[in-house]
C-alpha positions as a Markdown table, in Angstrom:
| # | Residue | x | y | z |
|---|---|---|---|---|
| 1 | Unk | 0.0 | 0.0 | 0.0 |
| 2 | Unk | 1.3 | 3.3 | -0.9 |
| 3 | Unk | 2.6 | 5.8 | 1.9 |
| 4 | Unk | 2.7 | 8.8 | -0.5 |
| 5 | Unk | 0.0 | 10.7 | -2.6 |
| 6 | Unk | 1.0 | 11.3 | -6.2 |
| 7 | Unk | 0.7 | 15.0 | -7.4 |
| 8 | Unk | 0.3 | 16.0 | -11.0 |
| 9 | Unk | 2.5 | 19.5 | -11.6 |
| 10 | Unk | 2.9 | 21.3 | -14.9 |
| 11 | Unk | 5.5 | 23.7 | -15.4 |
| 12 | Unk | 8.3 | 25.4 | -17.6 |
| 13 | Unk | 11.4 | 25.0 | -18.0 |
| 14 | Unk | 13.5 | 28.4 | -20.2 |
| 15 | Unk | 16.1 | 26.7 | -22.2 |
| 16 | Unk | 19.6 | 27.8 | -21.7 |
| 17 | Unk | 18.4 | 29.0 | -18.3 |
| 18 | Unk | 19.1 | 27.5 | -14.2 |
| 19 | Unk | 16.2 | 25.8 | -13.4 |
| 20 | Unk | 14.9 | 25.1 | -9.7 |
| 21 | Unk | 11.2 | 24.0 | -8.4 |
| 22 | Unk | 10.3 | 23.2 | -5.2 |
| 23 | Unk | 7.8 | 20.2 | -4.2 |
| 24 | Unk | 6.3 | 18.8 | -1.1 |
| 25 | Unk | 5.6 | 14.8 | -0.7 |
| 26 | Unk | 2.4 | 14.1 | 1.0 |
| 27 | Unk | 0.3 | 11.2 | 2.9 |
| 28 | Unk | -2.8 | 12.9 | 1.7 |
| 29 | Unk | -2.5 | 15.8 | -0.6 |
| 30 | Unk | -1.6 | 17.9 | 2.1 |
| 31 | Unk | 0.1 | 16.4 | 5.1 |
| 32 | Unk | 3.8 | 16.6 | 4.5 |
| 33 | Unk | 5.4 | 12.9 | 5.0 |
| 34 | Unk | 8.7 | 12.7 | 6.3 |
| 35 | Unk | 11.7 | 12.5 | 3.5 |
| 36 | Unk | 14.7 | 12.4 | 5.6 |
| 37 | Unk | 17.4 | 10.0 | 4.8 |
| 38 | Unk | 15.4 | 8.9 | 1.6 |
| 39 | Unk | 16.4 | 9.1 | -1.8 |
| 40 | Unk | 14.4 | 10.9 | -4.8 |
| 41 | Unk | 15.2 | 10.3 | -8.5 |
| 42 | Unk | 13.6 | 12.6 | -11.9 |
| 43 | Unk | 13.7 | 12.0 | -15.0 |
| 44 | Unk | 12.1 | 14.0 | -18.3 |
| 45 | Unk | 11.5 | 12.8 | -21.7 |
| 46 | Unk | 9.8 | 13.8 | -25.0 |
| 47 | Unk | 7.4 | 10.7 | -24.3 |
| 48 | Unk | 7.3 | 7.6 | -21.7 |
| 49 | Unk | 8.6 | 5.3 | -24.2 |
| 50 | Unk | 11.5 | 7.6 | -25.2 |
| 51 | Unk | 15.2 | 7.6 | -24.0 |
| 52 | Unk | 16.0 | 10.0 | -20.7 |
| 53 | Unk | 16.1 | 13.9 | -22.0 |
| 54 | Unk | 17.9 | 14.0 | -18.9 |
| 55 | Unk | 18.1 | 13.5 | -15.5 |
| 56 | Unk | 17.4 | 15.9 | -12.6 |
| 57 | Unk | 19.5 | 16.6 | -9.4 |
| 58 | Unk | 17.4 | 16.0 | -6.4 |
| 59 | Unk | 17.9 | 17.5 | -3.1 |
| 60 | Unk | 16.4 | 17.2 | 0.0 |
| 61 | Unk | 15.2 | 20.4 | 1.5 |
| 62 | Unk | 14.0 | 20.1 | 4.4 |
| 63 | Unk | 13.5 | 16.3 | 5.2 |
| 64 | Unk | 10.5 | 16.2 | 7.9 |
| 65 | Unk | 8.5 | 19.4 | 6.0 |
| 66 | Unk | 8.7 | 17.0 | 3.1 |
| 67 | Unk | 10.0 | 19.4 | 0.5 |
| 68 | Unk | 13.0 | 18.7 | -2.3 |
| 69 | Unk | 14.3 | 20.2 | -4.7 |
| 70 | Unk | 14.5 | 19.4 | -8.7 |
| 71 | Unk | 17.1 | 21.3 | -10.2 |
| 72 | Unk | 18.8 | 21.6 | -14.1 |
| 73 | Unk | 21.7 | 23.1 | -14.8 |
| 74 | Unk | 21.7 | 26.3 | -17.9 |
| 75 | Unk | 24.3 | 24.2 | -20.0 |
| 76 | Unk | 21.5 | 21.2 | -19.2 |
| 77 | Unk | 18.6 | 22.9 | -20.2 |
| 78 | Unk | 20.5 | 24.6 | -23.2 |
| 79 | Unk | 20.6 | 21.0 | -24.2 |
| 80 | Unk | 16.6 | 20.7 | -24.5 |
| 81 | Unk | 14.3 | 21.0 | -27.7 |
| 82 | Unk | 13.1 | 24.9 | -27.5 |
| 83 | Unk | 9.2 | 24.8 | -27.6 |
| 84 | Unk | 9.0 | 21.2 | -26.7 |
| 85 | Unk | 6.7 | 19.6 | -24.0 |
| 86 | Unk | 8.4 | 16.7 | -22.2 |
| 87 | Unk | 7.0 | 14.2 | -19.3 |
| 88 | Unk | 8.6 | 14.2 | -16.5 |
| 89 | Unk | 8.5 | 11.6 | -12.8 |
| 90 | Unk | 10.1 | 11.9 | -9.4 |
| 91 | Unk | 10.0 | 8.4 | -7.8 |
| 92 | Unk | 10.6 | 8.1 | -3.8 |
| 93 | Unk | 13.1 | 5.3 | -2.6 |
| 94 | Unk | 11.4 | 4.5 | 1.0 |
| 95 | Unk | 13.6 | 2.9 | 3.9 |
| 96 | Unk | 12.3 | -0.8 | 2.4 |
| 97 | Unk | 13.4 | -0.1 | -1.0 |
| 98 | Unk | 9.9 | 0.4 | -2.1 |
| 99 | Unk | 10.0 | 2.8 | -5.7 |
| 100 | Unk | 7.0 | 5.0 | -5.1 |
| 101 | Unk | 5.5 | 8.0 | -7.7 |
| 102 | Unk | 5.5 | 10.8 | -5.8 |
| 103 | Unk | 5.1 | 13.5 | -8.6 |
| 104 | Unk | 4.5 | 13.3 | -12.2 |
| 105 | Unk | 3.5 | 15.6 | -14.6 |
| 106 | Unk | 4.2 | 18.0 | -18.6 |
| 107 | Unk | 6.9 | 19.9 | -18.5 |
| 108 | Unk | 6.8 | 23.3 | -21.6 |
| 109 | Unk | 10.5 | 24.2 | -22.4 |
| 110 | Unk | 10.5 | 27.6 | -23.6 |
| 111 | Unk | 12.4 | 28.3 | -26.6 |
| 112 | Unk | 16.2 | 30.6 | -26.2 |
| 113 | Unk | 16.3 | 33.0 | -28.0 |
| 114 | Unk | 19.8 | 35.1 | -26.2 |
| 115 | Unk | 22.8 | 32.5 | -27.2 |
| 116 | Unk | 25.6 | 34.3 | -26.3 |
């Protein structure tokens, strides 16, 4: 039995730019559950059956709150199709090595148009 509610979240991404969102895991779509010590792992692609786009840093930021952080570095996102909608996940490791879906969701990449 699942411990975590899975959230749907859409949002953008601006290609060539730092990108940083913050998220909350939760028992029941607004209870935080505790994250500390756990691991998160994200992924985006141009479809589910597709290859990785890339891979997203995940860090913790404040373990019992429930929050982390997905970040993408600007030389990563400079990488990304402009005007592209991906899929994205974020899958919690619990203590028993469960995989759970804690977020999922379309993710817009906005198109660069300063390349300096």
């Amino acid at each position: 039995m699942a411990v975590t509610v899975k959230s749907a979240e859409n949002f953008s991404i601006d290609q060539g730019a730092d990108f940083s969102r913050t998220l909350t895991v939760t028992t029941d779509g607004t209870t935080a559950y505790d994250i500390s010590g756990l691991t998160l792992q994200a992924q985006m692609r141009k479809s589910y059956a597709s290859t990785a786009a890339t891979t997203f840093t995940c860090t913790i930021v404040s373990g019992t709150a429930g929050t982390y952080k997905l970040e993408l570095t600007d030389v990563v996102t400079a990488a990304l199709d402009g005007d592209t909608r991906y899929v994205y996940d974020v899958e919690l490791i619990l203590a028993d090595s469960t995989i759970e879906k804690v977020h999922h969701g379309i993710i817009t990449v906005n198109a660069e148009a300063t390349k300096i």
